[in-house]
C-alpha positions in Angstrom: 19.6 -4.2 6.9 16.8 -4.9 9.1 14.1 -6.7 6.8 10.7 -5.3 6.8 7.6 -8.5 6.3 6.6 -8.5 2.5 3.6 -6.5 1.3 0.5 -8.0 3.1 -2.4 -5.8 1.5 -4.5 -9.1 1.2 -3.6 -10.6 4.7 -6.9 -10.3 6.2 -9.4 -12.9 5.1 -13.1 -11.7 4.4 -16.6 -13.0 5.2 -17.4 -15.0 2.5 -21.5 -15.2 2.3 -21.3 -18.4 0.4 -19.0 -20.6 1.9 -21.5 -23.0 2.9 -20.8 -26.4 0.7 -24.0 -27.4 0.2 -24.6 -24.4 -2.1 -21.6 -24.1 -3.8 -23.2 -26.1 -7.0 -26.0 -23.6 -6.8 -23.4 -20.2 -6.1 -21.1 -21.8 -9.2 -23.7 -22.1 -11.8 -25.7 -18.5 -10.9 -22.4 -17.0 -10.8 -21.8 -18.0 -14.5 -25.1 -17.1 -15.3 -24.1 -13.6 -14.1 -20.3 -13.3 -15.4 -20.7 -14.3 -18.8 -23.2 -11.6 -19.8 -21.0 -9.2 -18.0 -18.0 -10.0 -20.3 -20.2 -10.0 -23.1 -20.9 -6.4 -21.8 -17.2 -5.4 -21.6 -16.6 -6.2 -25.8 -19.7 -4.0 -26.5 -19.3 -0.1 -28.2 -22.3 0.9 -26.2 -20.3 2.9 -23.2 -23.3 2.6 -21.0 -23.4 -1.5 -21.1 -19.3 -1.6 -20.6 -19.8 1.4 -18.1 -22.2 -0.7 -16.1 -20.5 -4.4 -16.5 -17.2 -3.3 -15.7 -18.8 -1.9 -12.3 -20.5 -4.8 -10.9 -17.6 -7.1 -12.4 -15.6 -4.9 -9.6 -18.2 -5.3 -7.2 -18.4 -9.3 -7.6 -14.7 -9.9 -7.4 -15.1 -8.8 -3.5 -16.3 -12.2 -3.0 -13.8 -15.0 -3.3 -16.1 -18.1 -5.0 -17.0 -14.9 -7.8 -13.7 -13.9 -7.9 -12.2 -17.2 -8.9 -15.2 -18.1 -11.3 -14.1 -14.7 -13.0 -10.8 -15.4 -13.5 -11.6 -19.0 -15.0 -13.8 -17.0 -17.1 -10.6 -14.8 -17.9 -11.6 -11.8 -17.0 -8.3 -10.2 -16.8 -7.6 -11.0 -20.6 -10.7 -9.4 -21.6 -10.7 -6.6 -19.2 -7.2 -5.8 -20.6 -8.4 -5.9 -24.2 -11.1 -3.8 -23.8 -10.7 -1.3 -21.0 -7.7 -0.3 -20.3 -7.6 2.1 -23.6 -11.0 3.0 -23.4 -12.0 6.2 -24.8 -14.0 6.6 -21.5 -12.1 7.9 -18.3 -14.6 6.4 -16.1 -13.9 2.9 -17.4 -10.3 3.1 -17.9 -10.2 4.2 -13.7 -12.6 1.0 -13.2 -10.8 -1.3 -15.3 -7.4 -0.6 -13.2 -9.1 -0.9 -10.0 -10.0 -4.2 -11.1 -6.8 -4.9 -12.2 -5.4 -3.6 -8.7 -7.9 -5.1 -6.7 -7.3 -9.0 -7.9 -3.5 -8.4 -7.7 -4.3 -7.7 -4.1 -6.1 -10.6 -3.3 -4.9 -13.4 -5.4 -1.3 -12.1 -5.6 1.9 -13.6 -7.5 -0.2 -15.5 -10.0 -2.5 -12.6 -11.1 0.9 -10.3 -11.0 2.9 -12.6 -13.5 -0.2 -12.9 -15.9 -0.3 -9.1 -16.4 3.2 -8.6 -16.4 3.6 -11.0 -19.0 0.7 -9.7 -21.1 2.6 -6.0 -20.9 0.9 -4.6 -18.5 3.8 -2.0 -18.2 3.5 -0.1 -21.5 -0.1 1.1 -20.3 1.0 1.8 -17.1 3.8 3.9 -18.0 1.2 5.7 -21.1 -1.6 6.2 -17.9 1.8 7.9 -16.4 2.2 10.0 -18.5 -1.4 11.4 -18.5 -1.0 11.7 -14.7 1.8 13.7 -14.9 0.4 15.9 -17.4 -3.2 16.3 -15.4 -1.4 16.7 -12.2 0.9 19.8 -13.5 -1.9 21.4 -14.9 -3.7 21.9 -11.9 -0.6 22.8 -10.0 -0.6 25.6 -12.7 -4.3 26.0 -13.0 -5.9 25.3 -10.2 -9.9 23.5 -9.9 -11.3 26.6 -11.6 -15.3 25.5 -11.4 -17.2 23.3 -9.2 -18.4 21.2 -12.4 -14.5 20.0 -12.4 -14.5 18.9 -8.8 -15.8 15.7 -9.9 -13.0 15.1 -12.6 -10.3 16.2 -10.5 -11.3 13.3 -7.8 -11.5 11.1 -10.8 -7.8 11.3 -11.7 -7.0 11.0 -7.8 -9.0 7.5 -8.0 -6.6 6.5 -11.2 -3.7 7.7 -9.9 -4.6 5.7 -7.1 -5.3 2.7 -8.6 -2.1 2.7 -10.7 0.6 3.1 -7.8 -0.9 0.7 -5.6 -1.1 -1.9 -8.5 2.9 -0.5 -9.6 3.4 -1.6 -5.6 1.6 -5.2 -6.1 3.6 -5.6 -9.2 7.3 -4.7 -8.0 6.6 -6.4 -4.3 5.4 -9.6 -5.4 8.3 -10.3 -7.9 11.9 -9.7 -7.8 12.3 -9.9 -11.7 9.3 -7.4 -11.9 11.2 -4.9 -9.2 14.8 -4.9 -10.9 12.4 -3.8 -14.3 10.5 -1.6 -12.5 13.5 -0.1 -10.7 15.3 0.7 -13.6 12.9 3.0 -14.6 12.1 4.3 -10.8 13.6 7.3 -10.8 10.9 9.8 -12.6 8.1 8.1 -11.0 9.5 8.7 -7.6 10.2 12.4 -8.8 6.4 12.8 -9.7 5.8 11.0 -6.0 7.7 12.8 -3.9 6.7 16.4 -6.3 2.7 15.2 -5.3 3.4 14.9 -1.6 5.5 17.8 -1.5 3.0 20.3 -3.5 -0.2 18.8 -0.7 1.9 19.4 2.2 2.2 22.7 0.7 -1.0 23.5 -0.2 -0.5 24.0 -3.6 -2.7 20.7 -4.4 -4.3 19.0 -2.1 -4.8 15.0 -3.1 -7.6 12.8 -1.6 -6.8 11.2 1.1 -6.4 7.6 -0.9 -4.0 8.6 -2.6 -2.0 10.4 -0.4 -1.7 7.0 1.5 -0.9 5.0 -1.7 2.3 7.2 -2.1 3.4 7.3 0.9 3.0 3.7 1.1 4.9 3.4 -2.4 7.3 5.1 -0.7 7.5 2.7 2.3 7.0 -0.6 0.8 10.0 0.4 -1.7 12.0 1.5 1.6 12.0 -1.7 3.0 12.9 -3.9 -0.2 15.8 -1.9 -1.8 19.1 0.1 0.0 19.6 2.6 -2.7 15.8 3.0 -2.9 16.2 4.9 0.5 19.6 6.7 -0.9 17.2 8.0 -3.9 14.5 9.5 -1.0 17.3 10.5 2.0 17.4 14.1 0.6 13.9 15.3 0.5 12.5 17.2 3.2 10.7 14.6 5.6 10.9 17.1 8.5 7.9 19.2 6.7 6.0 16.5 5.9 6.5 15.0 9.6 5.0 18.2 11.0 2.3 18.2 8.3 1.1 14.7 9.1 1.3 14.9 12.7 -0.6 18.6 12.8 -3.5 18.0 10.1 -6.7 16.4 11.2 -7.1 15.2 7.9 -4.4 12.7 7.6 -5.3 9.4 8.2 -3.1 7.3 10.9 -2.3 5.0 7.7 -0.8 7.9 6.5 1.7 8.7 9.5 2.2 4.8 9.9 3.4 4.8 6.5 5.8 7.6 7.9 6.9 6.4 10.6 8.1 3.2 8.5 9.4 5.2 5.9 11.4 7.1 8.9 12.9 3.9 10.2 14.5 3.4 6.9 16.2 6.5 6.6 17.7 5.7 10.8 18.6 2.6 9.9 20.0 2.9 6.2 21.3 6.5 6.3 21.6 8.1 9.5 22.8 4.8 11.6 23.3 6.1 14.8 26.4 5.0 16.7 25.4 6.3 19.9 23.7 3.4 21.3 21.4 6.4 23.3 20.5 8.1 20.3 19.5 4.9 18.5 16.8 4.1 21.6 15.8 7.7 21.2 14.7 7.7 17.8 13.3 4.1 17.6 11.1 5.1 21.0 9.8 8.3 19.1 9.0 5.4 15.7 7.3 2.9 18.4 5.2 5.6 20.0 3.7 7.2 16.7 3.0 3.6 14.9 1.8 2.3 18.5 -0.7 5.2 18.3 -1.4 5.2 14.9 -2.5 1.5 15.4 -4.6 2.2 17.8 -6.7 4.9 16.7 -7.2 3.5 13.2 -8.3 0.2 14.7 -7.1 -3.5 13.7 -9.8 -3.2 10.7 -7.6 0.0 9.0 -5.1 -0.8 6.2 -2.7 0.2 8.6 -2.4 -2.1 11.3 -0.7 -5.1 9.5 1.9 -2.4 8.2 2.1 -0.7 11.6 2.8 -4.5 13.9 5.7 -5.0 10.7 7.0 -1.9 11.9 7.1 -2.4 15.6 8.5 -6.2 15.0 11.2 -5.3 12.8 12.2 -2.2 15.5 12.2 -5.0 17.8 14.9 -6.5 15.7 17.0 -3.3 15.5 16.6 -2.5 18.6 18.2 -5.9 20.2 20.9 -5.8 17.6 24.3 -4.9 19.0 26.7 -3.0 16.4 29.9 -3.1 18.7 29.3 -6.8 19.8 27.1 -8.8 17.4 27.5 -11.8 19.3 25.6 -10.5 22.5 21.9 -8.5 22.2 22.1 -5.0 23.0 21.4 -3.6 26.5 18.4 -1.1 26.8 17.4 1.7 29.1 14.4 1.3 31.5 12.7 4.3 29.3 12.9 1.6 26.0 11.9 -1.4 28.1 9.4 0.6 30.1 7.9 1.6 26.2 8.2 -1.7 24.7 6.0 -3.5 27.3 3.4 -0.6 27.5 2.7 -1.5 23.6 3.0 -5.4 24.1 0.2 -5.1 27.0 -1.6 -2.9 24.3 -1.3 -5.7 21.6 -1.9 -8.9 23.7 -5.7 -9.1 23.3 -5.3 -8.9 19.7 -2.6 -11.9 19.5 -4.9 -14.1 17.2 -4.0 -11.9 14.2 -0.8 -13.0 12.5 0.7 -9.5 12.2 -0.2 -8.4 15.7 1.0 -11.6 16.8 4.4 -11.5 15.5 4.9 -7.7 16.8 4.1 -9.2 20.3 6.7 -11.8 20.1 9.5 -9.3 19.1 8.3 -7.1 21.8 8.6 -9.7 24.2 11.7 -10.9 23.4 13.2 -8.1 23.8 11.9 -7.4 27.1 13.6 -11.0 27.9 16.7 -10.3 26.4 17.5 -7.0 26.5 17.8 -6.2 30.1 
């Protein structure tokens, strides 16, 4: 199996406003001044002052010298005691966002501490309630405007809890085997979410609809009978849903398009050596303009230069002779340089820059 890059959420590096040396005495010491009230905050029975700290404890971990003074601080230790199981929606959503959002940027370490300190049985319990919500407005429906508001509330913690399941099981491959032994009704409920918006029955914010569909993708690429489990549902629909609603984000039909791959190269492996090139020029086209209408800043673009790098790598492989690279039509060849001159002025990033040797290796070896 062609091996898609690891999860790279966090890959891009941000503008850090206090990077300057000279300061970082000055940064260090203010920033204590701020966090410790705010944990302080986070222990208190006043909703309002937990309400408020847990927000701009959020809002400080964007910036990398806060981040790490919070976790030296512990902040994840206290954030678990005292939020997750919060009597307040609001918080709990905040509190997992938090959770999700340092998993993101400080990875394996912050993964292993929560998964250690049983993150799990509150995920599976906020599952639970999702489940629940989620089939009662299948049922139901948004009956008044006042509930508008709630509804895009449980899309946010939905949200936050798949893309944090995805830092957890991609970061870890003792967390995935646990994880994955439990996979199946969370990919039910997945796959039942995606199928009941491309239906119309309940259509998800646009956030989350990515998260699944990239839970579904960055599972694809780490596990065989992952893509056995998904092979049956109706991808067809949800190809011409994604590729006829203005709505959809290209995120959302990169994710696709990955997922897509998969399925070619896992389930349908085509022998025809024609029919392979067809279906891997329809995969480069889509996640070459997916890329470049959502821009290198979108959380696609790392995800969509995977892609076309590891189609690279499918694409030059020769089932009948391993030994030799395959030989590809001027159609392919003609494709695969279009989308390398497309990608060369944006060689400095690592992903792009990896997609761009693929693409011209093949062009090298292929011929």
């Amino acid at each position: 199996m062609g091996k898609h890059r690891k999860n790279k959420r966090n890959q891009k590096a941000r503008h850090n406003p206090v990077s300057n040396p000279d300061h970082a005495a000055e940064v260090q010491n203010g920033g204590k001044s701020k966090i410790l009230p705010l944990l302080t905050k986070l222990k208190s029975a006043a909703p309002n002052d937990k309400s408020m700290a847990i927000g701009v404890i959020n809002v400080l971990a964007e910036d990398q010298r806060m981040r790490e003074m919070l976790l030296k601080e512990d902040v994840i230790s206290v954030v678990m005691e005292t939020c997750l199981n919060d009597s307040s929606d609001e918080i709990v959503v905040e509190a997992f966002g938090l959770l999700r959002n340092l998993a993101i940027e400080e990875g394996y370490d912050v993964v292993r501490f929560i998964w250690e300190n049983n993150i799990w049985t509150t995920i599976e319990s906020a599952l639970e309630k999702i489940n629940t919500s989620f089939k009662y407005l299948v049922e139901n429906g948004v009956a008044k405007e006042k509930d508008k508001s709630k509804v895009q509330l449980l899309f946010d913690f939905a949200e936050n809890i798949f893309a944090l399941i995805i830092m957890l099981m991609t970061a870890d491959e003792e967390i995935f085997d646990a994880v994955f032994s439990k996979i199946d009704p969370i990919l039910e409920f997945i796959l039942s979410v995606i199928e009941n918006h491309v239906d119309g029955k309940l259509r998800v914010s646009s956030g989350l609809l990515n998260t699944l569909l990239e839970f579904v993708y960055q599972l694809s690429t780490e596990s065989v009978p992952f893509v056995e489990k998904i092979h049956s549902f109706n991808w067809e629909k949800v190809s011409k849903f994604l590729t006829s609603d203005d709505a959809v984000t290209p995120a959302a039909r990169i994710y696709y398009n990955g997922i897509y791959f998969s399925l070619v190269e896992i389930v349908l492996v085509p022998t025809d050596p024609l029919q392979k090139e067809e279906l891997m020029r329809e995969v480069l086209t889509n996640v070459s303009k997916g890329i470049t209408e959502g821009g290198e800043e979108s959380v696609g673009f790392d995800v969509g230069c995977d892609i076309i790098a590891t189609v690279c790598e499918y694409l030059a492989t020769n089932e009948s002779n391993p030994e030799e690279p395959a030989k590809l039509t001027s159609e392919t060849l003609q494709l695969v340089e279009q989308i390398g001159s497309g990608l060369a002025e944006k060689s400095e990033l690592q992903s792009a820059s990896a997609a761009l040797n693929n693409l011209q290796l093949v062009l090298e070896i292929c011929k």
